[in-house]
N, C-alpha and C positions, 0 to 999 in steps of 0.2 A: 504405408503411403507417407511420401514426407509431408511435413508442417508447413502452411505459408504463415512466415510472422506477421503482424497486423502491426506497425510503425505507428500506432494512433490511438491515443491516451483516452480517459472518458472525457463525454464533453461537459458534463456539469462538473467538472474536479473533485477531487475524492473527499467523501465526507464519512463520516457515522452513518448517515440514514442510507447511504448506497452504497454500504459496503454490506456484501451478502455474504453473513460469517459461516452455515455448517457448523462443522467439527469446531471452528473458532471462536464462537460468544462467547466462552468465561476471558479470554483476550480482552474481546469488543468491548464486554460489561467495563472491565478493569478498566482500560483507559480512556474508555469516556468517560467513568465515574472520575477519574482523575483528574481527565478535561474540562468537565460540565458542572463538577462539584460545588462551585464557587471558589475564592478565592484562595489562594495557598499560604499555607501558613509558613512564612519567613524566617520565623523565629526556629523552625526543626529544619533539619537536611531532610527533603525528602528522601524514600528511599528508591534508588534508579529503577527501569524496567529496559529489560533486554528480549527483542523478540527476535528467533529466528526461524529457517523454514526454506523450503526450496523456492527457485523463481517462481513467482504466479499465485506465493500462496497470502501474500496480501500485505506484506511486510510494510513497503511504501507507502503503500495505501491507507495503511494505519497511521503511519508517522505523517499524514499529509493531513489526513482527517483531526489527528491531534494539534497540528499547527493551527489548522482552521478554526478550531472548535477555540482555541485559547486567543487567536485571534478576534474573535467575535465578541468576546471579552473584554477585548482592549490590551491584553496581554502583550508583552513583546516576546520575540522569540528566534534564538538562531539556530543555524539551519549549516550543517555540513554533509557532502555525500562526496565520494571521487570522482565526479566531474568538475567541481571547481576549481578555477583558475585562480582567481581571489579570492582566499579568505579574509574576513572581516575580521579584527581583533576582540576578542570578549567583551562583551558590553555589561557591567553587573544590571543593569535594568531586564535584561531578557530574565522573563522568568520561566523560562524552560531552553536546554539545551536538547536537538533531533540531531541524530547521527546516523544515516543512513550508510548501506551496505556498508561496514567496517571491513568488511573480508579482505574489499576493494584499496584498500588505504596503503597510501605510499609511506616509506620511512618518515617523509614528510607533515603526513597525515596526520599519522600516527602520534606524531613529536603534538603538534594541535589539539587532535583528539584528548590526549591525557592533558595537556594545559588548560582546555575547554572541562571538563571533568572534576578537575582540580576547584577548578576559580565556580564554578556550577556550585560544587559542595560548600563551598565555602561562603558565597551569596545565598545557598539557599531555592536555588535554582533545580526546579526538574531537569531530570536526565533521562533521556529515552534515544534506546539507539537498537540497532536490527545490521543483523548479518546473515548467513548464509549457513550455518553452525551455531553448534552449543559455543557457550564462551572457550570450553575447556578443548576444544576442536578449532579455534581462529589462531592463523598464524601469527600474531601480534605481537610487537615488546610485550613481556612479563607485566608489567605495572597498569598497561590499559587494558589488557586479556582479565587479568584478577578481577577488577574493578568492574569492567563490565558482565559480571560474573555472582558479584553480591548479594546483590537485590534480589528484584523478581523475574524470573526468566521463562519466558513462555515461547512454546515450542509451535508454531500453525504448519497447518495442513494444507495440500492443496486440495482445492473438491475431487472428490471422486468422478465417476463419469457419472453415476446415478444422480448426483446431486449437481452435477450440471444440467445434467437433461432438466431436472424439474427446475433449475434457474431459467433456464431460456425459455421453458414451456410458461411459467409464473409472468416472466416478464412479459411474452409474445402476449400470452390475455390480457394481462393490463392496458395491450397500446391494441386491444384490440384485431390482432390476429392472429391466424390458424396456422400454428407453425406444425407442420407434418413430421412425421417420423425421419421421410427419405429428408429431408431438408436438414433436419438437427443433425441424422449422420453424416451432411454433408457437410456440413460446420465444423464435426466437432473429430474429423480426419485431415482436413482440408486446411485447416486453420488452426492457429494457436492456441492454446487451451485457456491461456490467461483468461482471468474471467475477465478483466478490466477491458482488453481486446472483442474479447467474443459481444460483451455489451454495447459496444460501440459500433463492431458490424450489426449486431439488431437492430440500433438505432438508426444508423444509413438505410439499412432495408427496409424497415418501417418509411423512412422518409420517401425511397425510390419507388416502394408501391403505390403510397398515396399520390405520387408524381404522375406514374404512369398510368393510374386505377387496373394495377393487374395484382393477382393473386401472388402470395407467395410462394413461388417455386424454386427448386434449383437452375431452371432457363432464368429466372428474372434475378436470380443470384449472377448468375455468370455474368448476364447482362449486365447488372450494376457492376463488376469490376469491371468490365470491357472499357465501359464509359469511364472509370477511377483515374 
């Protein structure tokens, strides 16, 4: 049966404490201890961290949770993905460079990418970037393929079905409801598998049962999109 993709992000933005890692905490450990650690030491190049993985399996969502977490510090931090229109020029005060999907990057990007890299190494500036492939599998110029390649490279998963199920089912107890069997398979055929997606349809159902005070069913499923 095809996938409906779900167009709608989490609603508390992606952090450490709501990202649900699986097969991925020795990732999670790593880059929050990188994030959260205190302050970075200037004086060394850190060393980069590259993470990749198929759609879904949390790539973003780490690189978002790292911005946040360094911004709560007061940290500054830039921020490239291929959707940008305007790139901002290197600021040495950011101290951390994020490079989302690399895979995606135009000749353009790419030219950025390794000058953003470069001037990163050279302030002393964290580097953290995520693609869609091993370094040694992205289409890239030679000099920013290498480089993002160095360091530390970690590979994530996406969940399983098993460990979906017990995510939806963990989360459904927490907010308080009895999410059924027929329901979760009706989620998790029906709908996107991202987990980021699938959370935020729980949290609308969660909201549209306590609306309606009706149980949750696949009718009051339906219902909520009819109304969407």
């Amino acid at each position: 049966m095809k996938q409906i993709a779900l167009d709608i992000g989490l609603a508390d933005g992606p952090t450490f404490a709501n990202f649900l890692p699986g097969p991925n905490q020795a990732a999670l450990d790593h880059l929050r201890g990188r994030a959260e650690g205190g302050e970075p030491d200037r004086g060394v190049a850190p060393v980069p961290d590259y993470l990749w993985g198929a759609s879904g399996s949390g790539k973003t969502h780490l690189l978002k949770a790292t911005r946040e977490a360094l911004r709560a510090r007061g940290a500054r931090v830039g921020w490239l993905d291929a959707s940008l229109v305007e790139v901002p020029p290197f600021d040495e005060a950011w101290a951390a460079v994020l490079m989302d999907d690399v895979h995606l990057y135009t000749a353009a990007l790419q030219h950025v990418a390794f000058a953003w890299f470069v001037h990163a190494q050279a302030s002393r500036a964290v580097v953290l970037a995520a693609g869609d492939a091993p370094p040694a599998g992205l289409n890239l110029r030679e000099d920013l393929r290498t480089r993002l390649g160095w360091g530390h490279v970690h590979g994530l998963q996406v969940l399983g079905e098993a460990e979906l199920r017990a995510v939806l089912r963990g989360a459904a107890q927490l907010r308080g409801l009895s999410l059924g069997e027929d329901v979760t398979d009706f989620m998790l055929t029906r709908f996107s598998r991202d987990l980021g997606s699938l959370m935020e349809l729980l949290n609308q159902l969660d909201g549209y049962a306590l609306r309606t005070q009706r149980a949750v069913t696949i009718p009051l499923l339906k219902a909520m999109l009819e109304e969407a």
